[in-house]
C-alpha positions in Angstrom: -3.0 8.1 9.9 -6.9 8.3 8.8 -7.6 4.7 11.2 -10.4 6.1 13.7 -9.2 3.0 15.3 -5.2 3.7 15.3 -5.7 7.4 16.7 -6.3 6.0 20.0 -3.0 4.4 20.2 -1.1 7.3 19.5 1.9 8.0 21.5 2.9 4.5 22.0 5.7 2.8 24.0 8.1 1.9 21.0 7.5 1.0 17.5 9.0 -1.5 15.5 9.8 -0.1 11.7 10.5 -1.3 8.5 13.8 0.7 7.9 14.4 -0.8 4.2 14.7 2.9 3.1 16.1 4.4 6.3 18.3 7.8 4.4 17.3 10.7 2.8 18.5 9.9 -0.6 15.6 7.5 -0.4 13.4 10.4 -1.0 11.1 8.9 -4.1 8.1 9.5 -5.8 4.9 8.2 -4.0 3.4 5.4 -5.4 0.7 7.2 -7.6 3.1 9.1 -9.4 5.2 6.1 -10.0 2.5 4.3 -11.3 1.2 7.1 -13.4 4.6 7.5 -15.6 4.7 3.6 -16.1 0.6 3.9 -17.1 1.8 6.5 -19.5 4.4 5.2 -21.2 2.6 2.1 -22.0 0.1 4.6 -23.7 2.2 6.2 -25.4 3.5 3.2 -26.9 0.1 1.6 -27.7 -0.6 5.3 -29.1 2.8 4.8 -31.7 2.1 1.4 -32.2 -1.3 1.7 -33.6 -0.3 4.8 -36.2 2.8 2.7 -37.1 1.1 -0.7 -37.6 4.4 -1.7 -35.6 4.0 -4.2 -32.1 5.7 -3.0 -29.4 6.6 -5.4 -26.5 6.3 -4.3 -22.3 8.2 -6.0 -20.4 7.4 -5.2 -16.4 10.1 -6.9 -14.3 8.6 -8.2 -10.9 9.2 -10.2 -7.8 7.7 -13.4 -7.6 5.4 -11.6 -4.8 5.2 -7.2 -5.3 3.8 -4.9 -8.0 0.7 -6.3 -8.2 -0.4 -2.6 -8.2 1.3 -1.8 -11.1 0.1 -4.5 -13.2 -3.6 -4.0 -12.0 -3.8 -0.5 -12.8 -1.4 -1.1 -16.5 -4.4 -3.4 -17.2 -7.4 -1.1 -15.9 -6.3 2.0 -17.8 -4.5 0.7 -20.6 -8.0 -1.4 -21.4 -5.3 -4.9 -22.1 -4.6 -8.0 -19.7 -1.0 -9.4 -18.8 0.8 -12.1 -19.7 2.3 -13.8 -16.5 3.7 -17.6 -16.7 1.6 -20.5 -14.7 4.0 -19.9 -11.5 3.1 -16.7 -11.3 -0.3 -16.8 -12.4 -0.5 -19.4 -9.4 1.1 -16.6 -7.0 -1.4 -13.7 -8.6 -4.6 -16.6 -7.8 -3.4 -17.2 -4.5 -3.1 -13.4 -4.0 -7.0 -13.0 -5.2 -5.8 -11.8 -8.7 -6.7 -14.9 -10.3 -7.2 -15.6 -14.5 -10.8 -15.5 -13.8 -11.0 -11.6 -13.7 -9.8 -11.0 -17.2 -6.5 -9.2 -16.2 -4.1 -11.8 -16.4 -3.4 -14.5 -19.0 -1.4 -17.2 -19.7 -1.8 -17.0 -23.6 1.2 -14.5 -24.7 -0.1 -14.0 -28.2 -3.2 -12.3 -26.5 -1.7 -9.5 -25.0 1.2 -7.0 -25.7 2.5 -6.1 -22.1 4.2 -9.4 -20.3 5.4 -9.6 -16.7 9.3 -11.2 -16.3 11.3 -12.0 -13.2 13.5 -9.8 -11.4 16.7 -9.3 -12.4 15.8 -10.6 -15.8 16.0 -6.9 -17.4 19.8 -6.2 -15.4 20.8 -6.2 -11.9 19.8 -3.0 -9.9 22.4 -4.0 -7.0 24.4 -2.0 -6.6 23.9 -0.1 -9.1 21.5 -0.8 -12.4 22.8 -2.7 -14.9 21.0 -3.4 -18.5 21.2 -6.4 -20.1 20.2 -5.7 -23.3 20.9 -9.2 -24.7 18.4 -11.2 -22.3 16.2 -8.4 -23.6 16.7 -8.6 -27.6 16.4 -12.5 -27.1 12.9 -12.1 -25.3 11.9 -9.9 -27.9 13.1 -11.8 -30.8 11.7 -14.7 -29.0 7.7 -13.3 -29.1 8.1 -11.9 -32.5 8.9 -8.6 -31.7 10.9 -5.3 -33.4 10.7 -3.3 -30.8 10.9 -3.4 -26.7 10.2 -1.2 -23.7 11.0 -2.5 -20.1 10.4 -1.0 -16.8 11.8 -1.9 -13.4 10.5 -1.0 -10.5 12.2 -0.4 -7.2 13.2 1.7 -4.9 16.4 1.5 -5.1 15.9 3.1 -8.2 16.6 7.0 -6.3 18.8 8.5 -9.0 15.0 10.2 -9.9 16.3 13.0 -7.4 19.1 14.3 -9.9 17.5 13.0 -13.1 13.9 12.3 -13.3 13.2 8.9 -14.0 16.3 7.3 -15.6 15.7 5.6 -19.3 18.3 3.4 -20.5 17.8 3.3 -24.6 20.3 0.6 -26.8 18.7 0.4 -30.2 15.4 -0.6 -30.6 15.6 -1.1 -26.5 14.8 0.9 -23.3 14.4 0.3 -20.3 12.7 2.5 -17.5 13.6 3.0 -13.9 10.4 3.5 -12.1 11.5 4.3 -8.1 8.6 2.2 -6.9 8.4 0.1 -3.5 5.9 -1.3 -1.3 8.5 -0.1 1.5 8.1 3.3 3.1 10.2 5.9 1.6 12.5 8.4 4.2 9.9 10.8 4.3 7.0 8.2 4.8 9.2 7.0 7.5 9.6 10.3 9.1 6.0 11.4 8.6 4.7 8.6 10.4 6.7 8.6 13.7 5.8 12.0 14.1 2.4 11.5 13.8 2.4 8.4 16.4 5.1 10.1 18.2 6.3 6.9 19.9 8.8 6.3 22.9 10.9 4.6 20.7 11.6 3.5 17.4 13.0 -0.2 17.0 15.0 -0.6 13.1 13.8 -3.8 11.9 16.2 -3.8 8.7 19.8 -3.2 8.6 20.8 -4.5 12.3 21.6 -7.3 13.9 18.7 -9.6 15.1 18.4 -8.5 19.0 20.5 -6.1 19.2 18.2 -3.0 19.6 21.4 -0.8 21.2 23.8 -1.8 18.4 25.8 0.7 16.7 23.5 0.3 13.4 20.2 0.4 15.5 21.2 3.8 17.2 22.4 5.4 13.7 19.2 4.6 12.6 17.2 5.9 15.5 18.8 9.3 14.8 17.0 10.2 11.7 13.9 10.2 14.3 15.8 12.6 16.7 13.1 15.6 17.6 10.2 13.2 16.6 9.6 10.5 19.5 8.3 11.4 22.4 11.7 12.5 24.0 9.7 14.1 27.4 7.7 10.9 28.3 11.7 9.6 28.0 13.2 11.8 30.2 10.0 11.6 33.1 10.0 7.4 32.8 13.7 8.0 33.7 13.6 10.5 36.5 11.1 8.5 38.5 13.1 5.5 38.0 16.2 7.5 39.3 14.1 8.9 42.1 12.5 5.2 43.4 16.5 4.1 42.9 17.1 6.9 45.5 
């Protein structure tokens, strides 16, 4: 929406979105506030662990490719690197994030926040669910007392009831963070306004190829009022017109 270069394209034919997060209960936090609370908390814990002489693990569950800016910013304003194994350090190099910048390491004794594979922490389909014992074993594992995990996901929307959701067993928790690299609903919304296309084409959730499928057209009415409904109606009148 700031593209000097995109303005002129405004009012375009159809568009094809990324409807991952297509419903108004997907009405998260934007990404800087998301990655604000997670910065925090791992502050607060490096504040408690240096008064309490006590070293508490972070655990940041990723996907093999997502997050990066989570872990980039963790490392920039938490002054520490992150441990990663060598297949994703291999990723993170291919990415541009490479070991040669001093934010991520291999050497796990070097640093107190670690990044772990999805899933790893509990599932979060369909709903989240802990597992506390992969956790205690990590922990136990690395030499640790004490843990503190965060997921982050989108699918993570209970925030809208709750806040952001902690799940504490112990000397465990686990944070929620909703964070995505999707478009939330009112990303979504906010941007088809603002090209006000023809038409909107879902691209998750349907049927490869069927555009007019029952799934496709529930989805196009969360855009109702915001595509460009006139330049509809005129492109059908002179077709009706040149059929007379």
């Amino acid at each position: 929406t700031r593209d000097a270069n995109l303005l002129e394209f405004v009012r375009a034919d159809a568009v094809f979105l990324d409807t991952t997060y297509c419903n108004p209960k997907f009405t998260f936090p934007s990404q800087e506030d998301s990655v604000d609370y997670v910065v925090n908390a791992i502050k607060r814990v490096k504040d408690e662990s240096s008064v309490s002489g006590e070293r508490v693990l972070c655990l940041i569950a990723t996907y093999a490719v997502g997050k990066e800016r989570i872990l980039l910013e963790v490392a920039r304003r938490c002054g520490c690197s992150i441990h990663v194994d060598s297949r994703k350090m291999k990723i993170l190099t291919v990415l541009g994030f490479g070991g040669e910048n001093g934010v991520f390491t291999e050497d796990a004794t070097g640093t107190d926040v670690h990044v772990i594979g999805w899933n790893i922490l509990g599932e979060t389909w369909p709903y989240f669910q802990p597992n506390f014992v992969k956790m205690k074993e990590i922990m136990m594992e690395r030499g640790y007392a004490r843990a503190v995990g965060f997921v982050p996901t989108g699918w993570m929307y209970e925030t809208k009831k709750e806040g952001f959701a902690v799940r504490v067993k112990d000397s465990l928790e686990i944070h929620l963070v909703p964070y995505s690299e999707h478009s939330s609903y009112n990303e979504l919304r906010d941007y088809i306004k603002f090209l006000h296309p023809k038409r909107v084409i879902p691209t998750v959730s349907v049927d490869a190829g069927k555009l007019d499928s029952k799934e496709a057209v529930a989805l196009q009415k969360h855009f109702a009022g915001l595509v460009d409904e006139t330049a509809n109606k005129q492109e059908f009148l002179m077709a009706f017109h040149r059929r007379s």
